[in-house]
SEDOMAR-174594 format. One record per residue (C-alpha): residue in one letter; chain; x, y, z. Coordinates in steps of 0.001 Angstrom, whole numbers, plus 524288, in hexadecimal, padded with zeros to 5 digits. Layout:
# SEDOMAR-174594
 resn chain    px    py    pz
    A     A     X     Y     Z
...
This chain:
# SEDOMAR-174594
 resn chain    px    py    pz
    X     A 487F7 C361E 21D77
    X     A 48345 C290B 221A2
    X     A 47EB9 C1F6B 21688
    X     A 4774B C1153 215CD
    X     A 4828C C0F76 20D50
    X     A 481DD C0A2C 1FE65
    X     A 47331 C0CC3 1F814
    X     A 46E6F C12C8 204E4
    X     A 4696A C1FFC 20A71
    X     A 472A6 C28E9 21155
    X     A 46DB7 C2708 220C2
    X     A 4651F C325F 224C0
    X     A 467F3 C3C52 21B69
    X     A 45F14 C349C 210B0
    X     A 45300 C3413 2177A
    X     A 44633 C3D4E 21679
    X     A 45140 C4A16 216E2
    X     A 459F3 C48D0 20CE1
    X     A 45337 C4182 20246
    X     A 447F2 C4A73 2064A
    X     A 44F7A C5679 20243
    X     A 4557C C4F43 1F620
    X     A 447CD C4DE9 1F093
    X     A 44251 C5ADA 1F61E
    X     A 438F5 C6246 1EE0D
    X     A 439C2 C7004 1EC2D
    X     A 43CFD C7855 1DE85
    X     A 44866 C7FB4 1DF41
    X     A 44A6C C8D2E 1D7B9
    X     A 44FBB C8D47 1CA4B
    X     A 45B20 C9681 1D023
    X     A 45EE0 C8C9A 1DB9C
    X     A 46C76 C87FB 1DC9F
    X     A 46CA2 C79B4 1D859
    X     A 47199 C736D 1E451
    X     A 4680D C790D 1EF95
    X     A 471F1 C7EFD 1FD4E
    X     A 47395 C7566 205BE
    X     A 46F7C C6837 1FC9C
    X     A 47967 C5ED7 1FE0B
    X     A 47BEE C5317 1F6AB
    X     A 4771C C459A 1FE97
    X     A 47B7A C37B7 1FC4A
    X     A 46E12 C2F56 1FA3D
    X     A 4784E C2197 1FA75
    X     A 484E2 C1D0D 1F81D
    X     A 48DF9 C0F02 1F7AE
    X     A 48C9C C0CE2 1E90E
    X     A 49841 C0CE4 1E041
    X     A 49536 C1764 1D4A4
    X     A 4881B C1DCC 1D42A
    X     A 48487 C2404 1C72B
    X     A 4782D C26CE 1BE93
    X     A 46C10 C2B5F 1C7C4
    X     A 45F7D C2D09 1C1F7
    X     A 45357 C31C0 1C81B
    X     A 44792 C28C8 1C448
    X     A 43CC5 C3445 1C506
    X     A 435DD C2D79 1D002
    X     A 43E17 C2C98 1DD4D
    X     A 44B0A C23AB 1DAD4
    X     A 4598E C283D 1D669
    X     A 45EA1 C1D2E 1D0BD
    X     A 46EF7 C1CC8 1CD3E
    X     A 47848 C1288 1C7D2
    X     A 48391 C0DC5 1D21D
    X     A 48CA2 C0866 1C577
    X     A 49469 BFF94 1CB18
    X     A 48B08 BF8B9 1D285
    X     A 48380 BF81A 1C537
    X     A 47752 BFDF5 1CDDF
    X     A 46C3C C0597 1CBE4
    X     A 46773 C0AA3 1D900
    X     A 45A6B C1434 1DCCC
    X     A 459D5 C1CB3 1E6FE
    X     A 44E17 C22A9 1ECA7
    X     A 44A46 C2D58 1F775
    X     A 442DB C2193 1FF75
    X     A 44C17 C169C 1FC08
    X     A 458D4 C19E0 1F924
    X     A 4617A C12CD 1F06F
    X     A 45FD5 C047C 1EC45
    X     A 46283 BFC50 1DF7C
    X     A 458B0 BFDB5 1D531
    X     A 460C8 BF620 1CB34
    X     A 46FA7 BEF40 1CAA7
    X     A 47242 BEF33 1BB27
    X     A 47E16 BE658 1B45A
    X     A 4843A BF070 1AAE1
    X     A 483D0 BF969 1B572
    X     A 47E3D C0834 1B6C7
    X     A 4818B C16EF 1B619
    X     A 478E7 C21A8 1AEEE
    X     A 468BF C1FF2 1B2FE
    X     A 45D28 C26E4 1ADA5
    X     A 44F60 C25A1 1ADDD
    X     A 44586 C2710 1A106
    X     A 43866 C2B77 1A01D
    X     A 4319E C1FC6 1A52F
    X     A 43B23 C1D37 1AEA9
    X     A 44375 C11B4 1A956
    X     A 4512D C12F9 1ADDB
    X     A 45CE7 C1450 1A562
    X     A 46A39 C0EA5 1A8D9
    X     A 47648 C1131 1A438
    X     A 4806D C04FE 1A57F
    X     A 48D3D C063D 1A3B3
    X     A 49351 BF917 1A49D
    X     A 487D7 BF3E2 19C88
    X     A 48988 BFD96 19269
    X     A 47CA5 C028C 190B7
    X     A 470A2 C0AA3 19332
    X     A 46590 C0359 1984A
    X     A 45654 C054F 19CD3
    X     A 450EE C002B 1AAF9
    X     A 44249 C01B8 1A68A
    X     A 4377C C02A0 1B26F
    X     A 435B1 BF4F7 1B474
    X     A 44352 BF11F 1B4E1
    X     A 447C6 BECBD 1A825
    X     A 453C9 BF0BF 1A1A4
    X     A 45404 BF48E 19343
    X     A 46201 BF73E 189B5
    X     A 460CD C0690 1859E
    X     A 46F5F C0849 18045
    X     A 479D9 BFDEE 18097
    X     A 48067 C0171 17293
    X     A 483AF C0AE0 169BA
    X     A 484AE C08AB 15A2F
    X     A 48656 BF933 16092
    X     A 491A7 BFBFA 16A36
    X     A 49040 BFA55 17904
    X     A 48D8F C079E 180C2
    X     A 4998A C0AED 1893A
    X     A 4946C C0D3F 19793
    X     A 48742 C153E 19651
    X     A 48A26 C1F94 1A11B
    X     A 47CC1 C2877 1A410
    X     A 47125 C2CDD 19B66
    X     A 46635 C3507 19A6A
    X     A 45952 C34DB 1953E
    X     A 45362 C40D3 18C9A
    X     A 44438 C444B 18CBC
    X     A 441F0 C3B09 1807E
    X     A 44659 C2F9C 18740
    X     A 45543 C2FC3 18099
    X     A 45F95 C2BA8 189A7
    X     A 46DCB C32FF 18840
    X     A 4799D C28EA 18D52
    X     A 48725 C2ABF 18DF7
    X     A 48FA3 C1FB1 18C29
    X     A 49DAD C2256 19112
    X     A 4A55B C14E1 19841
    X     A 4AD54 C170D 1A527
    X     A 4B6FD C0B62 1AB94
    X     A 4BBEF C01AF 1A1AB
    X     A 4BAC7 C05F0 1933D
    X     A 4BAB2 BF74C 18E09
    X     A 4B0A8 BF3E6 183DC
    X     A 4AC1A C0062 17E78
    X     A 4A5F0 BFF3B 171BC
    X     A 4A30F C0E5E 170A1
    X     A 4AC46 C1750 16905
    X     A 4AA15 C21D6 175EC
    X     A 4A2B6 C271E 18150
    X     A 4956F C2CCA 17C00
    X     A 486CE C3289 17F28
    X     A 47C29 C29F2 1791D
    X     A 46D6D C2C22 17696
    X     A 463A6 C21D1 17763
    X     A 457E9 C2786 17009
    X     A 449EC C2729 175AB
    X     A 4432B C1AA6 17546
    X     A 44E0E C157D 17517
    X     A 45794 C0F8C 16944
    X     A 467FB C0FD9 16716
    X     A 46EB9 C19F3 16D6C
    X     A 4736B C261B 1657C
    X     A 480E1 C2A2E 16A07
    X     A 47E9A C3961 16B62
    X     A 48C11 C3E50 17154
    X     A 4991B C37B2 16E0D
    X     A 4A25F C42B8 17108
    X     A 4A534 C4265 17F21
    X     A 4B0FB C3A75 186DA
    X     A 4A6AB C33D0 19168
    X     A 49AAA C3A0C 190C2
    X     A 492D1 C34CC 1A05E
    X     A 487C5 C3D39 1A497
    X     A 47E06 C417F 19C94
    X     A 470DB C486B 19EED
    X     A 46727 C4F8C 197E9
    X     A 45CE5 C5DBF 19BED
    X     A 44EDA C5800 19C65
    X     A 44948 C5EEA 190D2
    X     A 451A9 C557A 188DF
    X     A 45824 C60FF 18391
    X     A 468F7 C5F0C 188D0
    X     A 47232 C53E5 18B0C
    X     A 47BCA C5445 194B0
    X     A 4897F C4BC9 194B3
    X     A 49443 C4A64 19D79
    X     A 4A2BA C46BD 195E1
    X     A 4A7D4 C4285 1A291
    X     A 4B258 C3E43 199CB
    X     A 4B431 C4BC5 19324
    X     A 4B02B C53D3 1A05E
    X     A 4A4B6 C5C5C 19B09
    X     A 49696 C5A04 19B15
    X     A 48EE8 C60BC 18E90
    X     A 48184 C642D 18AAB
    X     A 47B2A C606E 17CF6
    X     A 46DED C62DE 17770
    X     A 46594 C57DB 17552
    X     A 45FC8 C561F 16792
    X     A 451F7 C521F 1638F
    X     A 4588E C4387 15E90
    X     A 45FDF C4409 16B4E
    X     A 46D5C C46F3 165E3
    X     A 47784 C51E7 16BBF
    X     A 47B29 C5EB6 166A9
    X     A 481DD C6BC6 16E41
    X     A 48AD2 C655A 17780
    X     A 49005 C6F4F 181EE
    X     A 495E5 C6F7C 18F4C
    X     A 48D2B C6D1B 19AC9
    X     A 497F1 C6CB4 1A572
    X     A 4A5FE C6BD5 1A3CE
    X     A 4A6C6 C5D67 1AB6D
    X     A 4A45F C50FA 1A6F3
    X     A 49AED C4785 1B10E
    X     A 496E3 C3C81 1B396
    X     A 488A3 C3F76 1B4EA
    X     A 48010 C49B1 1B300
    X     A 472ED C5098 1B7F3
    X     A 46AC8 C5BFD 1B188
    X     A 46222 C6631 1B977
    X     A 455C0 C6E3E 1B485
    X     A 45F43 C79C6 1B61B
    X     A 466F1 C73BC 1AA3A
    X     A 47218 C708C 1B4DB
    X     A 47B61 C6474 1B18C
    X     A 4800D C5D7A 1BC09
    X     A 49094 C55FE 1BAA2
    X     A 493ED C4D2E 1C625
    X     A 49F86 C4B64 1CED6
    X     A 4A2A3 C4B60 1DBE2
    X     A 49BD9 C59A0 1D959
    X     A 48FDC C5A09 1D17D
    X     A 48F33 C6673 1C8D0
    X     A 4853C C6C80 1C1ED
    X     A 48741 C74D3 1B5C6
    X     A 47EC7 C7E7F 1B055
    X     A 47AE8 C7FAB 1A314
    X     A 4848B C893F 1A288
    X     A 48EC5 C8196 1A74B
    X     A 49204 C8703 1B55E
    X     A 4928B C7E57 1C286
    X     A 485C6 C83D9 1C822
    X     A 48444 C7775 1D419
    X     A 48E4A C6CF4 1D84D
    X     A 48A55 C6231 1E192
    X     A 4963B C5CD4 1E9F8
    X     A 4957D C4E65 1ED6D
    X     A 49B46 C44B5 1F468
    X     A 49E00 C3B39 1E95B
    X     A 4A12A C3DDE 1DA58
    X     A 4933A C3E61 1D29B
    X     A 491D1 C347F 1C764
    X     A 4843C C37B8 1C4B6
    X     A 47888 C409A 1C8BB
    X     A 468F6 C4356 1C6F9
    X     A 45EDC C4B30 1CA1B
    X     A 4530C C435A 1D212
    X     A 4490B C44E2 1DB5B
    X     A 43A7D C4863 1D982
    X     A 43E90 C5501 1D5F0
    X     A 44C1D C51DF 1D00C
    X     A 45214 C5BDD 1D7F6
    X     A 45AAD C51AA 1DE18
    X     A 46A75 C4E40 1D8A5
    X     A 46D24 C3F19 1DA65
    X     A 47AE9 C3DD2 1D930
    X     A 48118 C309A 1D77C
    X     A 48FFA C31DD 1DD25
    X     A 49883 C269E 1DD39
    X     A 494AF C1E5E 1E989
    X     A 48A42 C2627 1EC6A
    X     A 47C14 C2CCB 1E9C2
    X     A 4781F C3A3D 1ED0D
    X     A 46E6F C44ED 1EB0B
    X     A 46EA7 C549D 1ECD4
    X     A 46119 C5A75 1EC9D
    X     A 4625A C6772 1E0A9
    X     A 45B13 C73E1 1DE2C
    X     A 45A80 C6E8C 1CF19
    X     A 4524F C6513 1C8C7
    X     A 45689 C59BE 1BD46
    X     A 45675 C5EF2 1B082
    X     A 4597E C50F7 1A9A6
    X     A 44DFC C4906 1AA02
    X     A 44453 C49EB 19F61
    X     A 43AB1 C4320 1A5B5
    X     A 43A26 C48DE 1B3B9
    X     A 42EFF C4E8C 1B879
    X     A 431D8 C5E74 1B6EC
């Protein structure tokens, strides 16, 4: 494959054809395999240094985090990839709330922060109990507005003011963050079903991913195994799926069997499902950006249209 090179669209395979078919319409049946025969995964641009956190904005962009380069870039099917924001403190985990203000998780800033619509940038979570965060990782958002992070620290450990690697929960409207799981070695992905109803977390430190139910106040209770891997992010289908990166993307069943793996040509960091009707896996792999067009819809976001 032929590429523009870093930020760009892949030459010819990226026009009307392919992005075409990665935001085709159609419902699939409920007893189609999850990866259709044939779909392949396609690299949408490459040249950065470590892609992580995509998040689809509801509208028509995938935006994702390039950490080193402490960037924020958007992708679109018309445009393709350019900088929406370059942020000091850097940038891994995204998600977008109800009204479409866009959370950031920074990692060499040590905190949790808000891009609002117009552009301003608002504190969520910088300390716990008045100690620095370690390195807020990635984060979701529940149907009330609540925002899950976890808070592990990777590279140098210099400085940490935490007694551990732990799950917080900032409740809604906002307020000082509630630490909700302090069990884990390095607790990294985490996602939640869009009923509000389960929390999922990758230990990538302790190589499982569980399950918990999600309480009224927004506590934990009835940890299990979701898959027997730890990852560094995760995704969630209607179908109750969870998705583990690597260089192959698995999905797990509820009951814990492989039931789809994606191959790729760079190890996964992150994933999401986008596209006007979701059915579309962003993957954000190292140097690059890709997409694979699935037979499954999201089953994360609260506050998709359904």
């Amino acid at each position: 494959m032929r590429g523009y090179g870093r930020g760009g669209m892949l030459a010819g395979l990226f026009g009307v054809g392919v992005c075409g078919m990665l935001f085709a319409g159609g419902a699939a049946s409920a007893d189609a395999p999850i990866v259709p025969p044939g779909a392949r995964v396609e690299k949408l641009a490459g040249g950065f240094r470590f892609t992580e956190g995509p998040a689809w904005d509801r509208k028509e962009a995938v935006y994702f985090s390039d950490i080193p380069n402490r960037t924020i870039h958007r992708w679109t099917k018309k445009g393709g990839v350019g900088v929406f924001r370059k942020l000091p403190g850097s940038c891994n985990g995204l998600r977008f709330d109800r009204d479409g203000n866009l959370y950031v998780c920074q990692p060499t800033g040590r905190r949790l922060i808000r891009i609002t619509t117009d552009g301003r940038i608002e504190v969520v979570a910088d300390r716990y109990k008045g100690k620095r965060l370690n390195s807020p990782n990635d984060l979701w958002i529940d149907p009330r507005g609540g925002i899950y992070f976890t808070d592990p620290r990777y590279g140098s450990m210099e400085g940490l003011e935490q007694d551990g690697f732990h799950v917080y929960y900032v409740p809604p409207g906002g307020g000082a963050p509630r630490r909700v799981i302090d069990d884990l070695k390095k607790p990294n992905g985490v996602i939640g079903s869009a009923d509000g109803k389960k929390l999922y977390v990758a230990d990538h430190g302790g190589d499982t991913t569980y399950v918990y139910d999600i309480t009224a106040d927004g506590t934990l209770r009835n940890r299990r195994v979701a898959a027997p891997v730890g990852s560094d992010g995760l995704a969630l289908d209607e179908r109750g799926n969870i998705y583990v990166t690597g260089r192959t993307i698995r999905a797990y069943s509820p009951n814990g069997k492989v039931v789809a793996e994606i191959p790729l040509p760079e190890v996964a960091a992150n994933m999401t499902f986008g596209g006007p009707d979701t059915r579309t896996l962003f993957i954000t792999a190292r140097t690059g950006f890709y997409a694979i067009r699935l037979n499954v819809r999201d089953g994360s976001d609260p506050f998709a249209a359904r």
